[in-house]
PDB file of N, CA, C and O in Angstrom:
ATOM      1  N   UNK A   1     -65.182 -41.423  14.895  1.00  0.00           N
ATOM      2  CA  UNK A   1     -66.435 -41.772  14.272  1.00  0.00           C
ATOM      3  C   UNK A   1     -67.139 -40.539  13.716  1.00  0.00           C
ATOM      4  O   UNK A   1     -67.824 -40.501  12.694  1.00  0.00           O
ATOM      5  N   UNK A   2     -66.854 -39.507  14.577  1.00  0.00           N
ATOM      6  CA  UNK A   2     -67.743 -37.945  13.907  1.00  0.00           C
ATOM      7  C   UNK A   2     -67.199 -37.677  12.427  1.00  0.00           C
ATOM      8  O   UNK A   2     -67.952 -37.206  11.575  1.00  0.00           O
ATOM      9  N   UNK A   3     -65.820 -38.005  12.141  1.00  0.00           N
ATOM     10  CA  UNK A   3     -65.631 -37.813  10.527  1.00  0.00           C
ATOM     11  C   UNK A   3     -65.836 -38.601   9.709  1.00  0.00           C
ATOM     12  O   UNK A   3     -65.805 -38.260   8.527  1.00  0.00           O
ATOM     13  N   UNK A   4     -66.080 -39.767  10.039  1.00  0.00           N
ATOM     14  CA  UNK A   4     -66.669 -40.613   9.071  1.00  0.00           C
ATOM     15  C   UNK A   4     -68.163 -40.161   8.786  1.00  0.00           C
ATOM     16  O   UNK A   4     -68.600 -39.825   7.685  1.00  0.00           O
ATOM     17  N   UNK A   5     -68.803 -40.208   9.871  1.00  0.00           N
ATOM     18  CA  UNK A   5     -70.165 -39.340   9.698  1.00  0.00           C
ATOM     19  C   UNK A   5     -70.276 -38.112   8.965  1.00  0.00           C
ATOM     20  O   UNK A   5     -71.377 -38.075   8.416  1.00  0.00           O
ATOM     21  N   UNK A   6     -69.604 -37.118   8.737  1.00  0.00           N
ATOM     22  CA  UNK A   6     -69.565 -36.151   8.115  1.00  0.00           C
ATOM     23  C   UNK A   6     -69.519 -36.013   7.164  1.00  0.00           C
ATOM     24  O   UNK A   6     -70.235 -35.160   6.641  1.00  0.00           O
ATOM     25  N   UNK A   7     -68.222 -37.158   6.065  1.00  0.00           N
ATOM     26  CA  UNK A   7     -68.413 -37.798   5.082  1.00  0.00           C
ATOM     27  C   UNK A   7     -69.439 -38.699   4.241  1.00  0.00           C
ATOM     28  O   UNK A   7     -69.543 -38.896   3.031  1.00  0.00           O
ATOM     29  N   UNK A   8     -70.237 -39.221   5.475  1.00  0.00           N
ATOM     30  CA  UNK A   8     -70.828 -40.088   5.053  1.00  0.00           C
ATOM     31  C   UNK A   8     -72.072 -38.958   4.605  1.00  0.00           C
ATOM     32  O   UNK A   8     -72.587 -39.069   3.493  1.00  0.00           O
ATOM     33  N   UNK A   9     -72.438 -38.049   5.396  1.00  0.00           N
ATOM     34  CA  UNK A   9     -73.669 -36.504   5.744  1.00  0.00           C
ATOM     35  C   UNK A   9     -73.267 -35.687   3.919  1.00  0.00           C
ATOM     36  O   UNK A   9     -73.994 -35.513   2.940  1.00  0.00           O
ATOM     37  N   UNK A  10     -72.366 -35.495   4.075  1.00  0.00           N
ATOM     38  CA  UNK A  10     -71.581 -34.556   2.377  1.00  0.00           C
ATOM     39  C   UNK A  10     -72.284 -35.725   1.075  1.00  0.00           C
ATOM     40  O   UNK A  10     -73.105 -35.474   0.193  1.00  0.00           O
ATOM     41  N   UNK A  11     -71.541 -37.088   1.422  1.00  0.00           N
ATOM     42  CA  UNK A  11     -71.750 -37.747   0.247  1.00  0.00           C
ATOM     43  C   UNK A  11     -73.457 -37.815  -0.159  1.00  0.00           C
ATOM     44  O   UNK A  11     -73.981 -37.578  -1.247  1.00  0.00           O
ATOM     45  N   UNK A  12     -74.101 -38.232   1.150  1.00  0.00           N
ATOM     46  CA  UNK A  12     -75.389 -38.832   0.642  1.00  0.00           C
ATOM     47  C   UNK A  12     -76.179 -37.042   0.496  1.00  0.00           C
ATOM     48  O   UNK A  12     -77.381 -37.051   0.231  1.00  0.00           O
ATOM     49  N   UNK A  13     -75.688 -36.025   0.620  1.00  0.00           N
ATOM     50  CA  UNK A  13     -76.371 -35.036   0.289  1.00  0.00           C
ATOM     51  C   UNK A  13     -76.478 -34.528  -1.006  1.00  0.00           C
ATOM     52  O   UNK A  13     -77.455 -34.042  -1.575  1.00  0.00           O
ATOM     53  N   UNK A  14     -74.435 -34.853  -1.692  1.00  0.00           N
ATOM     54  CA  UNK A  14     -74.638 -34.468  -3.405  1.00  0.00           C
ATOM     55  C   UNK A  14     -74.968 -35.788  -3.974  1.00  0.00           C
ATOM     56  O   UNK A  14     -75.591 -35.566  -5.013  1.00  0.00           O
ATOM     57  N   UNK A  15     -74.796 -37.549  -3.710  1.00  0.00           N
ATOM     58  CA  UNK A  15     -75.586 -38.184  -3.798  1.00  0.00           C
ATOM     59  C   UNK A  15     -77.533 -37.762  -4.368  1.00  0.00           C
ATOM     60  O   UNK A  15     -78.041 -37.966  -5.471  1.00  0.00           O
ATOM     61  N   UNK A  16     -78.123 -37.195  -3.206  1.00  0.00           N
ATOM     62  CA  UNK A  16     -79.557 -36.686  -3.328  1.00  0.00           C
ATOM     63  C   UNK A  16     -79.674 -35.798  -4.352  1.00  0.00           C
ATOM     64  O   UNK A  16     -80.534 -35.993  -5.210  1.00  0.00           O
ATOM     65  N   UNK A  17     -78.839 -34.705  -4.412  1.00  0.00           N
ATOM     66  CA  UNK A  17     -78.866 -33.729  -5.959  1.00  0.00           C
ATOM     67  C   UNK A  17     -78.648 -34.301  -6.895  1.00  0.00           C
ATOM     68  O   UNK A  17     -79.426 -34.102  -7.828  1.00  0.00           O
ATOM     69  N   UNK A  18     -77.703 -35.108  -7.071  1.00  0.00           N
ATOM     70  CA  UNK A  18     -77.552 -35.480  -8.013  1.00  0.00           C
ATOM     71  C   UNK A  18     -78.331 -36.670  -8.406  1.00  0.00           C
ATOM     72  O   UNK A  18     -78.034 -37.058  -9.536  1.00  0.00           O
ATOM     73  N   UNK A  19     -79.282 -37.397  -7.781  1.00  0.00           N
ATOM     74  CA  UNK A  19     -79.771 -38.540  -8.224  1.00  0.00           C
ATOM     75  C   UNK A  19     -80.958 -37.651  -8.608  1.00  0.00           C
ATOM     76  O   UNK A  19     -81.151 -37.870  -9.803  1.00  0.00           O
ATOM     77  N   UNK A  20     -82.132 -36.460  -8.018  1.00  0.00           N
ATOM     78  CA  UNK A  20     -83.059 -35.720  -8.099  1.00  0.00           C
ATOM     79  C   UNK A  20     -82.663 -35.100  -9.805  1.00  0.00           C
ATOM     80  O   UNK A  20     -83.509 -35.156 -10.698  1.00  0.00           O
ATOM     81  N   UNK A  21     -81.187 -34.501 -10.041  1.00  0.00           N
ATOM     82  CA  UNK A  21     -80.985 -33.971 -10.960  1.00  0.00           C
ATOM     83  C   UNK A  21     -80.943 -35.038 -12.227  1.00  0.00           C
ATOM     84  O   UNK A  21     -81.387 -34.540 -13.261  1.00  0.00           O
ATOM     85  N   UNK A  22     -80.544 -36.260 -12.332  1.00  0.00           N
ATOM     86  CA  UNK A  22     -80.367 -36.995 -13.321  1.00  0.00           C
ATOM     87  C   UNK A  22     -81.680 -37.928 -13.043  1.00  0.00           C
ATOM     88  O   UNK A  22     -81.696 -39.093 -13.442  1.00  0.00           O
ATOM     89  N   UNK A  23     -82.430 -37.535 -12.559  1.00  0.00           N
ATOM     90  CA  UNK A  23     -83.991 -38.481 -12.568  1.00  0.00           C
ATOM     91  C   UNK A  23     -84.904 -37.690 -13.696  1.00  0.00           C
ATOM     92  O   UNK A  23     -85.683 -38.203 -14.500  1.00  0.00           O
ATOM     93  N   UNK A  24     -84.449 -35.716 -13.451  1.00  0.00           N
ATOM     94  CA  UNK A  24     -85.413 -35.136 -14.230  1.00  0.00           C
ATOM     95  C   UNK A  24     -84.844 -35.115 -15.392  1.00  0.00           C
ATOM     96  O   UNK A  24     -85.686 -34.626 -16.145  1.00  0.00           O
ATOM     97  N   UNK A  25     -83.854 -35.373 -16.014  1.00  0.00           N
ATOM     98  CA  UNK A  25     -82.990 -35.470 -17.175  1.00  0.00           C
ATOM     99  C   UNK A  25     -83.642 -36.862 -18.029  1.00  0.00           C
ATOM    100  O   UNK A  25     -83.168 -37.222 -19.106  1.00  0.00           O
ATOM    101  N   UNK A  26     -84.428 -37.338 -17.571  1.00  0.00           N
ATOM    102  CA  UNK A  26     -84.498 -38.939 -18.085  1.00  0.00           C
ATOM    103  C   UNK A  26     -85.435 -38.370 -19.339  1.00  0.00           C
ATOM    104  O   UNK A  26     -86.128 -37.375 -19.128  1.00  0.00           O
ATOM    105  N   UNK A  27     -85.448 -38.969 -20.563  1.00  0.00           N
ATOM    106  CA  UNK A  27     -87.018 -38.482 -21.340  1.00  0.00           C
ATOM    107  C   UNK A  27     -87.862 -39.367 -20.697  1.00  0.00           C
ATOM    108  O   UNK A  27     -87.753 -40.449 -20.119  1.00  0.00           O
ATOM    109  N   UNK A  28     -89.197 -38.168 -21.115  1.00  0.00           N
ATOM    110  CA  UNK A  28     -90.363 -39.025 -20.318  1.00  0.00           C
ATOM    111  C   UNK A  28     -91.109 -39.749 -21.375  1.00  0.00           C
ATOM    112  O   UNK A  28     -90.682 -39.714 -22.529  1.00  0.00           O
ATOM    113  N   UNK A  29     -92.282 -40.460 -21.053  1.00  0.00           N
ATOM    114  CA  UNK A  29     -92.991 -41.031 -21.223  1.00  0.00           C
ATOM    115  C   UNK A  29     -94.448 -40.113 -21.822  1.00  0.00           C
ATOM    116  O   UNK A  29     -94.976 -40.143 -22.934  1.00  0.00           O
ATOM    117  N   UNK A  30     -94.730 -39.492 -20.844  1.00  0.00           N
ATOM    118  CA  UNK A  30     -95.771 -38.601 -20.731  1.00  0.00           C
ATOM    119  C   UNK A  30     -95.901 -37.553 -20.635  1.00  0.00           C
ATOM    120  O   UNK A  30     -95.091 -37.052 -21.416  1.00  0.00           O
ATOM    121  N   UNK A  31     -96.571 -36.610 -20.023  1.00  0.00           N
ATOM    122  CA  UNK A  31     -96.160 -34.988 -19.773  1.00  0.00           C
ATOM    123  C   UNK A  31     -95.751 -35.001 -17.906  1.00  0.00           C
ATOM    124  O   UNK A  31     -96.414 -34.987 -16.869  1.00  0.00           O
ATOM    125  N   UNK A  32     -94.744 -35.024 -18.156  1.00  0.00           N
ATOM    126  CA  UNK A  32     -94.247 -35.046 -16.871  1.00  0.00           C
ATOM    127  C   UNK A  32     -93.211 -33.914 -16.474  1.00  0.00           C
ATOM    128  O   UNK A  32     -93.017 -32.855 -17.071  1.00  0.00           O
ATOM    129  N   UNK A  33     -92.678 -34.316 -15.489  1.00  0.00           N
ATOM    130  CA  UNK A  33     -91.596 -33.144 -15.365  1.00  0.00           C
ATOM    131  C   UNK A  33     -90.320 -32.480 -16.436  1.00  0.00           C
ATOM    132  O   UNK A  33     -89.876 -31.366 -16.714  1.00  0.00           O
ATOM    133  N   UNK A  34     -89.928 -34.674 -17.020  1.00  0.00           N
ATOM    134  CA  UNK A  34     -89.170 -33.954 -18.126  1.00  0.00           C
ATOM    135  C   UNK A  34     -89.354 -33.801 -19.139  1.00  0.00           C
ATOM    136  O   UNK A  34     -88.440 -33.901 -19.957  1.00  0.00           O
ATOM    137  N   UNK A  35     -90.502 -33.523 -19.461  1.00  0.00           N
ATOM    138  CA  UNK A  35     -91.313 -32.841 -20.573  1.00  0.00           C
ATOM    139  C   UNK A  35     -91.652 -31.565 -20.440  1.00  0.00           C
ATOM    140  O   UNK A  35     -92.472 -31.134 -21.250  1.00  0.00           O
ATOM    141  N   UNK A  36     -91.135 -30.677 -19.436  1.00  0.00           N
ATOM    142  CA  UNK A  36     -92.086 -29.343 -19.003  1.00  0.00           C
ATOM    143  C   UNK A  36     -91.203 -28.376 -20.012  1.00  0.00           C
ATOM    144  O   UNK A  36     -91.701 -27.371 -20.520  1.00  0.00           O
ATOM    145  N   UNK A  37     -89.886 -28.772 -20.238  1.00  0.00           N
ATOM    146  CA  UNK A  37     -89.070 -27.911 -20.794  1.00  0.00           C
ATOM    147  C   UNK A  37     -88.866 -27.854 -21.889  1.00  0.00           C
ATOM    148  O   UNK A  37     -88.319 -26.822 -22.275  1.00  0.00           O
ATOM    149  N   UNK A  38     -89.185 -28.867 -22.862  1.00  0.00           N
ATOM    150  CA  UNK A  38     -88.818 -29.143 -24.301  1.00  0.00           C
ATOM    151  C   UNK A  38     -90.308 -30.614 -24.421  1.00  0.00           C
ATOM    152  O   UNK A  38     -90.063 -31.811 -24.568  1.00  0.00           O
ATOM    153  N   UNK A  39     -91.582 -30.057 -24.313  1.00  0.00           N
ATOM    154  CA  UNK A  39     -92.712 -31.157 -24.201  1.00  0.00           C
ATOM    155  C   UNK A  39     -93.160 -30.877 -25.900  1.00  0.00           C
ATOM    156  O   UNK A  39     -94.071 -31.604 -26.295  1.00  0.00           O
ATOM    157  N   UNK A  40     -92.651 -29.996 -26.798  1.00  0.00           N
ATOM    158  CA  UNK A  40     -92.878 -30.152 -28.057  1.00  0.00           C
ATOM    159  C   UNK A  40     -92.267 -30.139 -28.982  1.00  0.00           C
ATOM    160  O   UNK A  40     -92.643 -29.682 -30.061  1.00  0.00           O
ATOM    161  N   UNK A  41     -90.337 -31.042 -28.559  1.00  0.00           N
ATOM    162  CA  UNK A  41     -89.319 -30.622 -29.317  1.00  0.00           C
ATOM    163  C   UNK A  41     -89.943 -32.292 -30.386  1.00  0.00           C
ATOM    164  O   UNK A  41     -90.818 -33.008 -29.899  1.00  0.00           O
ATOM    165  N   UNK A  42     -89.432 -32.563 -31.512  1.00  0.00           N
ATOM    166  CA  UNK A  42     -89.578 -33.797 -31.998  1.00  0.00           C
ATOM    167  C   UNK A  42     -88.631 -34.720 -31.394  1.00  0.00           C
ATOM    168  O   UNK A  42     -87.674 -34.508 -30.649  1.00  0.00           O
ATOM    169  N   UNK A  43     -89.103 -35.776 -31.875  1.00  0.00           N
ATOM    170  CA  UNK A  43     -88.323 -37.003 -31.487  1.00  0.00           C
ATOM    171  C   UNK A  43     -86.479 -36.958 -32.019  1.00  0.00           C
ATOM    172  O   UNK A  43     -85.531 -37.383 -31.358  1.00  0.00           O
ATOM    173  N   UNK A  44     -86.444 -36.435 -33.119  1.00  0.00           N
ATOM    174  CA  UNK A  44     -84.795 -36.362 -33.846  1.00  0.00           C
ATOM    175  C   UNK A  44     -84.506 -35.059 -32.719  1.00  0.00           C
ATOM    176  O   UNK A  44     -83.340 -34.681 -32.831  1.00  0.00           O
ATOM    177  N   UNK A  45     -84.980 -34.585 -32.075  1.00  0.00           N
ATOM    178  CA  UNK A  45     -83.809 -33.636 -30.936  1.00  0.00           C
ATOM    179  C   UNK A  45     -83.627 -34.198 -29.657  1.00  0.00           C
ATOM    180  O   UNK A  45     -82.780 -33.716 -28.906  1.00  0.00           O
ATOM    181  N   UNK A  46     -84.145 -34.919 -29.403  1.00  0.00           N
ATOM    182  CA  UNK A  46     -84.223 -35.902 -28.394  1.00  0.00           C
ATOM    183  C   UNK A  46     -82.758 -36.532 -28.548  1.00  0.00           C
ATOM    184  O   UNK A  46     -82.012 -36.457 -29.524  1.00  0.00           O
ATOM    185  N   UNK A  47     -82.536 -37.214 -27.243  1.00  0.00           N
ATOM    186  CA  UNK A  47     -81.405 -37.634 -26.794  1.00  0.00           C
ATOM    187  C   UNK A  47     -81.158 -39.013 -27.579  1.00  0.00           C
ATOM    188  O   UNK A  47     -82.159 -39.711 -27.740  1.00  0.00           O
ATOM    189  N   UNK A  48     -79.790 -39.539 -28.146  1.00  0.00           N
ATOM    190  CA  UNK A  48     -79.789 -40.962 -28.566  1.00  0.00           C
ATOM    191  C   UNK A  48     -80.125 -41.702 -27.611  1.00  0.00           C
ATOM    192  O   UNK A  48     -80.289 -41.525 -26.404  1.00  0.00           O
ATOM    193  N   UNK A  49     -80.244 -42.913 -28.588  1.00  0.00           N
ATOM    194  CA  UNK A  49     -79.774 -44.118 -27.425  1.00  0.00           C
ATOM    195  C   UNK A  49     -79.310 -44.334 -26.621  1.00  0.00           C
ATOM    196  O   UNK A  49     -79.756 -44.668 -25.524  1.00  0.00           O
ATOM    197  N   UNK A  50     -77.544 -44.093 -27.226  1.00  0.00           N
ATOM    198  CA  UNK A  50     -76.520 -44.052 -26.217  1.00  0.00           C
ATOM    199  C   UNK A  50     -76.874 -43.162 -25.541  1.00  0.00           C
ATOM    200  O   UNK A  50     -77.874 -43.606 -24.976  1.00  0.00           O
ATOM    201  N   UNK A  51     -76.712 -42.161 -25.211  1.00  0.00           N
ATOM    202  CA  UNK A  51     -77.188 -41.040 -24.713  1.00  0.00           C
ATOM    203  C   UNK A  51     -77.883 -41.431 -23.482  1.00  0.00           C
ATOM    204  O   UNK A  51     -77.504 -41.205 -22.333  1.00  0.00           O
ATOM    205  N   UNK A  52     -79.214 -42.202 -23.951  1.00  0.00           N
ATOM    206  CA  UNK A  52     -79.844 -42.573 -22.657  1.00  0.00           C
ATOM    207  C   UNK A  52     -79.745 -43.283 -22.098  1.00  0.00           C
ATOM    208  O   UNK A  52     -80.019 -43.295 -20.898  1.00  0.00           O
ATOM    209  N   UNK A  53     -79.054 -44.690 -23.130  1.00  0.00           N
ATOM    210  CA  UNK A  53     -78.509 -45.388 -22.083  1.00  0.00           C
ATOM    211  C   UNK A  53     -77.382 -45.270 -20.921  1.00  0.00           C
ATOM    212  O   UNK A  53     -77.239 -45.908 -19.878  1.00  0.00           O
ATOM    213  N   UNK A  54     -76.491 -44.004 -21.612  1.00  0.00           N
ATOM    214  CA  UNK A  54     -75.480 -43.948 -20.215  1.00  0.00           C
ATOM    215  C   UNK A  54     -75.964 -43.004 -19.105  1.00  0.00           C
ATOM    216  O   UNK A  54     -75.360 -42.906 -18.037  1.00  0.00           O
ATOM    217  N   UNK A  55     -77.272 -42.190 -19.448  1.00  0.00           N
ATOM    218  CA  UNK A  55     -77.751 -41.328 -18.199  1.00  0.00           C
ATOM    219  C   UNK A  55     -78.734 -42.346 -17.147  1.00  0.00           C
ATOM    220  O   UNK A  55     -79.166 -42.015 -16.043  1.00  0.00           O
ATOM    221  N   UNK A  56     -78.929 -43.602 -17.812  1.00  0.00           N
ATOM    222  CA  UNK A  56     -79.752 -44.393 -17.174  1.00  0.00           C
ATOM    223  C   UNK A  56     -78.747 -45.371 -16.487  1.00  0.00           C
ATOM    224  O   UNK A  56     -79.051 -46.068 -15.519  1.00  0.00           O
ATOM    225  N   UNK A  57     -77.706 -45.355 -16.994  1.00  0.00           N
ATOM    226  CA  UNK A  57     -76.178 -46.186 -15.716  1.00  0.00           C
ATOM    227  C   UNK A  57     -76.366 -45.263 -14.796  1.00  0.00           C
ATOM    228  O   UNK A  57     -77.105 -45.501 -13.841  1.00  0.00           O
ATOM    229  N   UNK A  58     -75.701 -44.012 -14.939  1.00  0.00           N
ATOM    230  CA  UNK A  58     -75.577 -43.201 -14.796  1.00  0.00           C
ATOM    231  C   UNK A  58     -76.186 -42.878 -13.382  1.00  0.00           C
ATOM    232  O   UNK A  58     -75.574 -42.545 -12.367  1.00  0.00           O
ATOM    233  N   UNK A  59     -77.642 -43.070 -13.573  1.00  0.00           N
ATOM    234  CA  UNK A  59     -78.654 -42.819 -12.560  1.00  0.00           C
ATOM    235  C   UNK A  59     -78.793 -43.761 -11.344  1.00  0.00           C
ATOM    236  O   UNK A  59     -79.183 -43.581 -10.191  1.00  0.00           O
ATOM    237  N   UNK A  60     -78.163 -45.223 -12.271  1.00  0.00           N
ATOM    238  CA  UNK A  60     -78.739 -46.180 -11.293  1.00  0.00           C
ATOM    239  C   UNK A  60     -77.321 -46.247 -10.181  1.00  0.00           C
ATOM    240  O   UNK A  60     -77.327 -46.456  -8.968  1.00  0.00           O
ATOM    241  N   UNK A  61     -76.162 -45.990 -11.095  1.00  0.00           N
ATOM    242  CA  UNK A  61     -74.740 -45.994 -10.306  1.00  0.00           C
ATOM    243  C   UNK A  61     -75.006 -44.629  -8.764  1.00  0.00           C
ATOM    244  O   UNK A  61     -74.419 -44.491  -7.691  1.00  0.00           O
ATOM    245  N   UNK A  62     -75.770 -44.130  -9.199  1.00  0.00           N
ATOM    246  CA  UNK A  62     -76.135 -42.527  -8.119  1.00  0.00           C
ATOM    247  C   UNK A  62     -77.291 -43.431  -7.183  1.00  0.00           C
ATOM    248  O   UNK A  62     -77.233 -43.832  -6.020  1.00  0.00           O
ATOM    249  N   UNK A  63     -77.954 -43.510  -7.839  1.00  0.00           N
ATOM    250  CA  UNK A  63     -78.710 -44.254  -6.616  1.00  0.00           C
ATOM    251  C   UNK A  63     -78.556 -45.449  -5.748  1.00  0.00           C
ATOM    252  O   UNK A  63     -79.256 -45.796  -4.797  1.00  0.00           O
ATOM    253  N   UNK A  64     -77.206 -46.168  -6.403  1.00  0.00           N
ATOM    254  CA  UNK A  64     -76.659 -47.181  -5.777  1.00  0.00           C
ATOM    255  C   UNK A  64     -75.629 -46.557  -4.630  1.00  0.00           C
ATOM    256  O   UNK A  64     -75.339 -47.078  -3.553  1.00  0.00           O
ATOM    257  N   UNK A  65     -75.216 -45.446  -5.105  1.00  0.00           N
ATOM    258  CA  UNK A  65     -74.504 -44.669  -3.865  1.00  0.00           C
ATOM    259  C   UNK A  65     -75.386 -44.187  -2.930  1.00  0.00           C
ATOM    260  O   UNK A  65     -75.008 -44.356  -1.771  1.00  0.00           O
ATOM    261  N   UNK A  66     -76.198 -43.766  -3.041  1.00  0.00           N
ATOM    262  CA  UNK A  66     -77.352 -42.485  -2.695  1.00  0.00           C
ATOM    263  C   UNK A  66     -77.445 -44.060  -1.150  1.00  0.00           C
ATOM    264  O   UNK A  66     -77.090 -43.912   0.019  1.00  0.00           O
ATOM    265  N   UNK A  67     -78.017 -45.344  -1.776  1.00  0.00           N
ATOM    266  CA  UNK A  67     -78.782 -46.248  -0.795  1.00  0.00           C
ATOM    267  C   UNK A  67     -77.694 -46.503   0.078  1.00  0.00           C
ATOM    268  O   UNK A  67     -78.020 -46.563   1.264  1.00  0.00           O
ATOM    269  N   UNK A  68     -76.079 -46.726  -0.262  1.00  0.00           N
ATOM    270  CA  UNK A  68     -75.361 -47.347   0.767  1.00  0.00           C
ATOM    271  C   UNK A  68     -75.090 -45.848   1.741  1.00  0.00           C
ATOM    272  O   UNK A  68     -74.623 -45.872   2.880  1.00  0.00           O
ATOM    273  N   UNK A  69     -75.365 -44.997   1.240  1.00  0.00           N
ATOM    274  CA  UNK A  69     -74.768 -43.918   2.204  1.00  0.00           C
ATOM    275  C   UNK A  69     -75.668 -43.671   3.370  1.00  0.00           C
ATOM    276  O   UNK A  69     -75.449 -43.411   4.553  1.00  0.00           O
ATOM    277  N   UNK A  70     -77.057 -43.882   2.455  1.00  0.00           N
ATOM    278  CA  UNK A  70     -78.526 -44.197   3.994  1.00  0.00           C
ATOM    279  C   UNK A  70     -78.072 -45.308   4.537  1.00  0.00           C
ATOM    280  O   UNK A  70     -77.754 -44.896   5.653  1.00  0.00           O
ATOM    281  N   UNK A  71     -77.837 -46.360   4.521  1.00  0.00           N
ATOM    282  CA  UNK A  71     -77.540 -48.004   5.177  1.00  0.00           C
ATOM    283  C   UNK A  71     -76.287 -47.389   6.070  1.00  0.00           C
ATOM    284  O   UNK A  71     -76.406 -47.406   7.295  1.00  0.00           O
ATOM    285  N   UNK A  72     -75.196 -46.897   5.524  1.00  0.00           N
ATOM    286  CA  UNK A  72     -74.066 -46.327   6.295  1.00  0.00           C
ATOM    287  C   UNK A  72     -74.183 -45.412   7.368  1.00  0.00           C
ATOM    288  O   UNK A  72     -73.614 -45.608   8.442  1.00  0.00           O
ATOM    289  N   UNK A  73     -74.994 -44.275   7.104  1.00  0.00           N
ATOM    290  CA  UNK A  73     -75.471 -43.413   8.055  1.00  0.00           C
ATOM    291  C   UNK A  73     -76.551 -43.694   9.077  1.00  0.00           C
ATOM    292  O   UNK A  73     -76.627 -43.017  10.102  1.00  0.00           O
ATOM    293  N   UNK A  74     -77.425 -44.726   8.800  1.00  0.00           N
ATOM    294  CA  UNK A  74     -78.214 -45.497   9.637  1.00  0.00           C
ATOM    295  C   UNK A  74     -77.315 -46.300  11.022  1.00  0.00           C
ATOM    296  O   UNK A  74     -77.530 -46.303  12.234  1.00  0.00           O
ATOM    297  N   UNK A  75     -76.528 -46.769  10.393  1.00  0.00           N
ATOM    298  CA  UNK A  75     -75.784 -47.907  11.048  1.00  0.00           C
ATOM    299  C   UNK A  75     -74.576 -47.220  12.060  1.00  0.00           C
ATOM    300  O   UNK A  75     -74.253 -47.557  13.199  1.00  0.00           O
ATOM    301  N   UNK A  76     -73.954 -45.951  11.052  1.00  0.00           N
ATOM    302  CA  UNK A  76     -73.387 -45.051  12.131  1.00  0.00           C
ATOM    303  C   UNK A  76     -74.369 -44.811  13.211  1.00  0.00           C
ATOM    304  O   UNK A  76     -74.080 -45.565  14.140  1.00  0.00           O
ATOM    305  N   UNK A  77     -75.146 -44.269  13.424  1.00  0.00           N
ATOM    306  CA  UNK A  77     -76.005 -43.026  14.271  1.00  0.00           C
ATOM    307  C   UNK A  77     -76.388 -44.732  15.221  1.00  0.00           C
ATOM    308  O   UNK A  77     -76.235 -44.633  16.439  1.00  0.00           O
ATOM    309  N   UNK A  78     -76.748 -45.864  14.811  1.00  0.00           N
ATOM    310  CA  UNK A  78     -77.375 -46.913  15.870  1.00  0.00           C
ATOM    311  C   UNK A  78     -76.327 -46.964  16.708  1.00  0.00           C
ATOM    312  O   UNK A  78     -76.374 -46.872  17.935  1.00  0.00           O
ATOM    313  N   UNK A  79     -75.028 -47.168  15.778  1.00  0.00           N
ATOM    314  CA  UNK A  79     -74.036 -47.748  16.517  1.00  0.00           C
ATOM    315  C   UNK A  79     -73.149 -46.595  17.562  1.00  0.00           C
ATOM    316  O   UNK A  79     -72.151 -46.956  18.187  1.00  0.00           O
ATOM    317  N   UNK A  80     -73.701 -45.163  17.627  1.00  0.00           N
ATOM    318  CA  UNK A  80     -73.081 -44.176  18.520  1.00  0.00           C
ATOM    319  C   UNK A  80     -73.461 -43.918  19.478  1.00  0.00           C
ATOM    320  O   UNK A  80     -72.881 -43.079  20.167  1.00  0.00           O
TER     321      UNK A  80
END
């Protein structure tokens, strides 16, 4: 059971970077975080569509990992 846990500890950690990292990648809305870096590029340098639409799979496929690896690691640690 300790290596499954360990696996489960690795995944949901680059899980967390990587969902933190492709959250600030999103364009914003407002002046927000991902606006701090390019908050006065125009709209034509901005990311396509496509573009955003696959960083927004992208994000949700990471955070769909990110949740089963908390549910997994929860359920390890009750069940030890």
């Amino acid at each position: 059971m300790d290596i499954i846990k360990v696996i489960v500890t690795v995944l949901l950690v680059i899980s967390s970077l990587l969902l933190v990292l492709s959250i600030l990648l999103q364009k914003g809305k407002g002046g927000g975080v991902s606006d701090m870096f390019g908050g006065g590029m125009s709209t034509a340098m901005r990311s396509s569509g496509v573009a955003a639409r696959n960083l927004n799979r992208i994000t949700v496929g990471i955070a769909v990992t990110w949740g089963v690896c908390v549910i997994l690691y929860g359920l390890i640690v009750k069940f030890q």
